[in-house]
C-alpha positions in Angstrom: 0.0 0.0 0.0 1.6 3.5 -1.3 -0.4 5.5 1.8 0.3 4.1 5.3 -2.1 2.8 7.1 -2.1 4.7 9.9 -2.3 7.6 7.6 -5.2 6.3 5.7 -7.1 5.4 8.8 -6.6 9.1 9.7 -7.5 10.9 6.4 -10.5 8.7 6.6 -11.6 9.9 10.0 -11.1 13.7 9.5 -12.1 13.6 5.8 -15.8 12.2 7.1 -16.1 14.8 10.0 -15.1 17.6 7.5 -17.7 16.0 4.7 -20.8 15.7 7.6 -20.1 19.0 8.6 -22.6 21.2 6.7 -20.8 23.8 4.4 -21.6 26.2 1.1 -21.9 22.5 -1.0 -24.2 20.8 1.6 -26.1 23.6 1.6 -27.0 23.8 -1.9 -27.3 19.8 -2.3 -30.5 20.3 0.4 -31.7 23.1 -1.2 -31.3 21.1 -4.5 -33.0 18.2 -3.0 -36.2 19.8 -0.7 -36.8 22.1 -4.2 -36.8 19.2 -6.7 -36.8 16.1 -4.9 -34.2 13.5 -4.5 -33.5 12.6 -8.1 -32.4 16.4 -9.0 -30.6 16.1 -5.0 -28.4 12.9 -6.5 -27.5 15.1 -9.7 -26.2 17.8 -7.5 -23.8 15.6 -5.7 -22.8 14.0 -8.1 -21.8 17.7 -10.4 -20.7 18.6 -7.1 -18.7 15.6 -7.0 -17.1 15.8 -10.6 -16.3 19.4 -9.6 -14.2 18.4 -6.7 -12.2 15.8 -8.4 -10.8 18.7 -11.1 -9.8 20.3 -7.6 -8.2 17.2 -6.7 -6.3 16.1 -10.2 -5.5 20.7 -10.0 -3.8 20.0 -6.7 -1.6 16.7 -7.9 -0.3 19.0 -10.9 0.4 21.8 -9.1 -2.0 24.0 -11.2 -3.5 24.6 -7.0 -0.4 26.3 -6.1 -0.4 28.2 -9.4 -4.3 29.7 -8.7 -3.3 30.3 -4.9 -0.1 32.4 -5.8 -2.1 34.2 -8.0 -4.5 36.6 -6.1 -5.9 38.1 -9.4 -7.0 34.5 -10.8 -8.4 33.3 -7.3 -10.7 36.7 -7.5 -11.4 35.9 -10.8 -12.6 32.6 -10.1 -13.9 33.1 -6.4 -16.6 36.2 -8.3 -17.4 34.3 -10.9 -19.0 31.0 -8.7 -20.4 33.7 -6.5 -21.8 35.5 -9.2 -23.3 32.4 -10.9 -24.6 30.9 -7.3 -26.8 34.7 -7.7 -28.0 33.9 -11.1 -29.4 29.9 -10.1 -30.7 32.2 -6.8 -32.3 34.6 -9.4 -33.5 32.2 -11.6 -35.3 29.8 -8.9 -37.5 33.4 -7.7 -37.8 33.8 -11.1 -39.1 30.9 -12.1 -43.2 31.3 -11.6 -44.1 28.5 -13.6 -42.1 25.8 -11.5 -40.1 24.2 -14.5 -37.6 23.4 -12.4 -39.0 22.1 -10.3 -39.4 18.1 -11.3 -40.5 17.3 -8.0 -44.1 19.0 -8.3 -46.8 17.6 -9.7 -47.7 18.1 -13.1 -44.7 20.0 -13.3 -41.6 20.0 -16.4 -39.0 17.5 -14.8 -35.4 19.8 -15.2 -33.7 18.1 -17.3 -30.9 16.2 -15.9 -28.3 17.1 -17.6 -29.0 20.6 -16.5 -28.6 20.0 -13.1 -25.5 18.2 -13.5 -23.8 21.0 -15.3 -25.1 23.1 -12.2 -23.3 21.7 -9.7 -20.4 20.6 -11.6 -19.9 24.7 -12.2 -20.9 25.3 -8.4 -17.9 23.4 -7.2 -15.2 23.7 -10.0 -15.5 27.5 -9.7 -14.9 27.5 -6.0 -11.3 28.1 -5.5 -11.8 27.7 -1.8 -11.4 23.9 -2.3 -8.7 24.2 -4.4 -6.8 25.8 -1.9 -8.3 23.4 0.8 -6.5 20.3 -1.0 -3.7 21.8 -1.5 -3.3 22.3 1.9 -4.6 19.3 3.1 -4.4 16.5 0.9 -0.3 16.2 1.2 -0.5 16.2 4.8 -1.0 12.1 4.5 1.3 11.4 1.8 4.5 10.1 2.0 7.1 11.5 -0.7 9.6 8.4 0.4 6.9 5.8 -0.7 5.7 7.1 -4.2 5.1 10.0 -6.7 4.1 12.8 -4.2 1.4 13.4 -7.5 0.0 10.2 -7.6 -0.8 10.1 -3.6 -2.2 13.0 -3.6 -4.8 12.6 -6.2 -5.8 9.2 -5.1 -6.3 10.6 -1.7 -7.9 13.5 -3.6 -10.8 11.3 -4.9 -11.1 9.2 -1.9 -12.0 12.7 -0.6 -14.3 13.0 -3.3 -16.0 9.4 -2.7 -16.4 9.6 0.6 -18.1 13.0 0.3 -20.7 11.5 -2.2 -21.7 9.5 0.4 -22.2 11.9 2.7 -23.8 14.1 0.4 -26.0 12.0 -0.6 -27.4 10.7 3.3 -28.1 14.9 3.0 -30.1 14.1 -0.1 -32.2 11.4 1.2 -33.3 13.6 4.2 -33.6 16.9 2.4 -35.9 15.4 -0.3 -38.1 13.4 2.2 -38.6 16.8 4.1 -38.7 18.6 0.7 -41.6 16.0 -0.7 -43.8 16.4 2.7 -43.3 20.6 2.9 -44.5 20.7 -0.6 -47.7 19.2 0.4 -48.4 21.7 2.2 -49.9 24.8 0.2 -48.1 27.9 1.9 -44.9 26.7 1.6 -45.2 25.2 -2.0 -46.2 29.2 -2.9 -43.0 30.5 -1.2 -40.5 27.9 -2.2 -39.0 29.2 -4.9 -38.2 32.1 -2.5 -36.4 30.3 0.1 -34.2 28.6 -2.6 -33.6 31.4 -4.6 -32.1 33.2 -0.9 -30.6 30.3 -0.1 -28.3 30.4 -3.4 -28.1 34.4 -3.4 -27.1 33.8 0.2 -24.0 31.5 -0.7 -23.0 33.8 -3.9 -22.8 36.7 -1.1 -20.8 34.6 1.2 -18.7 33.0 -1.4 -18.0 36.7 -3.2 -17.5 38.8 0.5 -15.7 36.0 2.7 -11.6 36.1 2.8 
């Protein structure tokens, strides 16, 4: 085994306490998931998920380092997530007719690969995580045992696995609380509200945190 046990057993542990902790990507899979159900909730994670692993393969090549030495392009990149987290936020209050919502009845299902491409663009153009590997990922390799590159991107997307599975626990709650709040007539008027604050909310967080 290139990673040592000890060291696995450890990534393991902190990477599950870090992924069950809600942050800016939980938050949008249970909006995702109590706004169109489940199936649009597995979508999310699994964009967000494809997102993350460019992260990871950017930190084995060092293109990480590059974005983090380079405050113009982490701007760059940090505004433009936020600003498109706005325009979903925009969107979803927007959107009267509920065609995004494939979770209502009678309702236009969104189509899937929509929603894929959504959260694949949430995560990849968050260079928070990028940042976040590349400090934490090489913490558990070992250079003596193997290419320091090839350690850190399989511990990169056993981050990314393990995550999905997390993610996706938030998914199966979020959409069974989702489907039974959407029975209820107030709250299926105002939906589109809450979600569309909850994604302005993140873009605002995202562009104004440090």
């Amino acid at each position: 085994m290139v990673i040592p046990p000890q060291k696995l057993a450890l990534f393991v542990a902190a990477t599950l306490a870090l992924t069950l902790t809600p942050g800016p990507a939980v938050l949008f899979i249970v909006a995702r998931s109590m706004s169109l159900g489940r199936r649009a909730g597995f979508l999310s994670v699994l964009g967000v998920g494809l997102g993350n692993t460019v992260h990871a393969a950017a930190a084995a090549l060092g293109l990480a380092a590059l974005l983090a030495s380079s405050p113009v392009a982490f701007s760059f990149v940090r505004y433009l997530g936020a600003a498109y987290l706005v325009l979903l936020g925009v969107r979803r209050v927007l959107d009267r007719g509920g065609s995004l919502g494939a979770a209502d009845a009678g309702a236009a299902p969104a189509a899937p690969r929509s929603i894929l491409r959504q959260g694949f663009l949430v995560a990849a153009l968050n260079p928070k995580t990028a940042l976040f590997f590349l400090a934490f990922l090489p913490q558990f390799a070992d250079p003596a045992r193997a290419s320091m590159a090839a350690q850190v991107l399989a511990l990169g997307l056993l981050f990314v696995a393990l995550a999905v599975v997390t993610d996706s626990g938030y998914v199966l709650v979020a959409g069974g609380l989702g489907g039974w709040l959407r029975r209820n007539p107030a709250f299926a008027r105002r939906e589109r509200y809450l979600s569309g604050a909850i994604y302005v909310g993140l873009g605002a967080l995202s562009a104004l945190a440090r």
